[in-house]
N, C-alpha and C positions, 0 to 999 in steps of 0.2 A: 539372485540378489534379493535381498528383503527390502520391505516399505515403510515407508515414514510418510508423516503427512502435514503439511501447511495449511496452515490456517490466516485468512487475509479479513478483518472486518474492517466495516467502515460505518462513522455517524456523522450523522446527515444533523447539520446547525450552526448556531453562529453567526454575528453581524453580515457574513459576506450574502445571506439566503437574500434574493431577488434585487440582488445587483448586480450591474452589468459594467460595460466599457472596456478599456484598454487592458486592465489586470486580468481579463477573464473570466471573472466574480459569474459571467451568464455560465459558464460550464461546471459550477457545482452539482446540478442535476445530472452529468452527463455518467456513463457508465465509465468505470477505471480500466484500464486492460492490466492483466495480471502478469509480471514479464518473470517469468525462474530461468536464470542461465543464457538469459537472450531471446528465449522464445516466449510468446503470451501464449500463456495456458489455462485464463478463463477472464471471465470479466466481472467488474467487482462493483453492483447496483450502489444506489446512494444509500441506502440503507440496509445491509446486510453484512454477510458472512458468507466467504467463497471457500471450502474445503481439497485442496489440490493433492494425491496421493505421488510423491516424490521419493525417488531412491536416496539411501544412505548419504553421507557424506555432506562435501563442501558446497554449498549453492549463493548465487547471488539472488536478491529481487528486486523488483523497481517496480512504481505501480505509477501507470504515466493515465493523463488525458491528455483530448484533443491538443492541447498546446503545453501541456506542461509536464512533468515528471518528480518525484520523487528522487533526493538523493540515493542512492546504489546502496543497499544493506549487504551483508557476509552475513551466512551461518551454517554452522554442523549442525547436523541431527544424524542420531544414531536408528536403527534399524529398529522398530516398533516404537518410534518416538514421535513427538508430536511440535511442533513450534507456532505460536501465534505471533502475528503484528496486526496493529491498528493503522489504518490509513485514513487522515484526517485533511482539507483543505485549509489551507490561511482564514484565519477569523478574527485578526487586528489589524488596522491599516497600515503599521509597517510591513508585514508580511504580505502584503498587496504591492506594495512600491518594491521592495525588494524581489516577488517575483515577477517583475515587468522587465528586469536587465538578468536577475539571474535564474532562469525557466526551473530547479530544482528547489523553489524555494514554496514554491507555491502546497505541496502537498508534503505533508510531514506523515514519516512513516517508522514507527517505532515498537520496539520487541516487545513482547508483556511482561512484565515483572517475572522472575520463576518461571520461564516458561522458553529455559534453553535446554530441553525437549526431556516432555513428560511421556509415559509410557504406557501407549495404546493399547487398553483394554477389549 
C-alpha cells in the first residue's frame, strides 16, 4: 500500500492568551493530541506543525485538548498526496460561552484552501 501525508498546524493567539476560568481559556498553551481514525498519532505544540505519514483513502481527524475537541473532519487523499488543516482555539467571547455546554466548539479545525491533496514530491 502507498503513503500519503497529513499535515496538522496550529497558531498560537488571540484574546483568549492568559485567561483562564470555567471556558478553559488556561489550556490554550496545552499540547493538542492528533486523533486519525480514533487513534492519536502525535501531538500538536501551540505553535507549530505536526507532519503524520497516512495510508491512502478515507480518514477521520479530531484534534482534542484536555477538556475539549474539535468537531470530526472526513477526508480522502490519494496515494503520494498530501492534505493540510489548521487547528485554531476560540478567540471571541461567544465562542467561549458556546464551548462551555458544547465541548466541540472550543477548537475550530479547518482544511486549507486547495489542499484536497497535493502531490508529494
Amino acid at each position: 500500500m502507498g503513503t500519503a501525508k497529513l499535515r496538522v498546524t496550529r497558531k498560537w493567539g488571540g484574546p483568549a492568551v492568559g485567561l483562564g476560568g470555567v471556558t478553559g481559556i488556561g489550556e490554550v498553551s496545552a499540547d493538542y493530541s492528533i486523533v486519525v481514525d480514533g487513534k492519536v498519532v502525535g501531538a500538536l505544540p501551540r505553535e507549530g506543525t505536526v507532519e503524520v505519514p497516512i495510508d491512502p483513502g478515507r480518514h477521520t481527524l479530531q484534534v482534542r485538548s484536555p477538556r475539549h475537541h474539535s468537531p470530526l473532519r472526513t477526508f480522502d487523499v490519494s496515494d503520494g498526496q498530501e492534505v493540510t488543516f489548521s487547528a485554531r482555539h476560540a478567540v471571541f467571547w461567544p465562542q467561549w460561552v458556546a464551548a462551555v455546554i458544547k465541548k466541540d466548539r472550543w477548537i475550530s479545525l479547518k482544511q486549507q484552501q486547495g489542499q484536497s491533496g497535493n502531490t508529494l514530491v
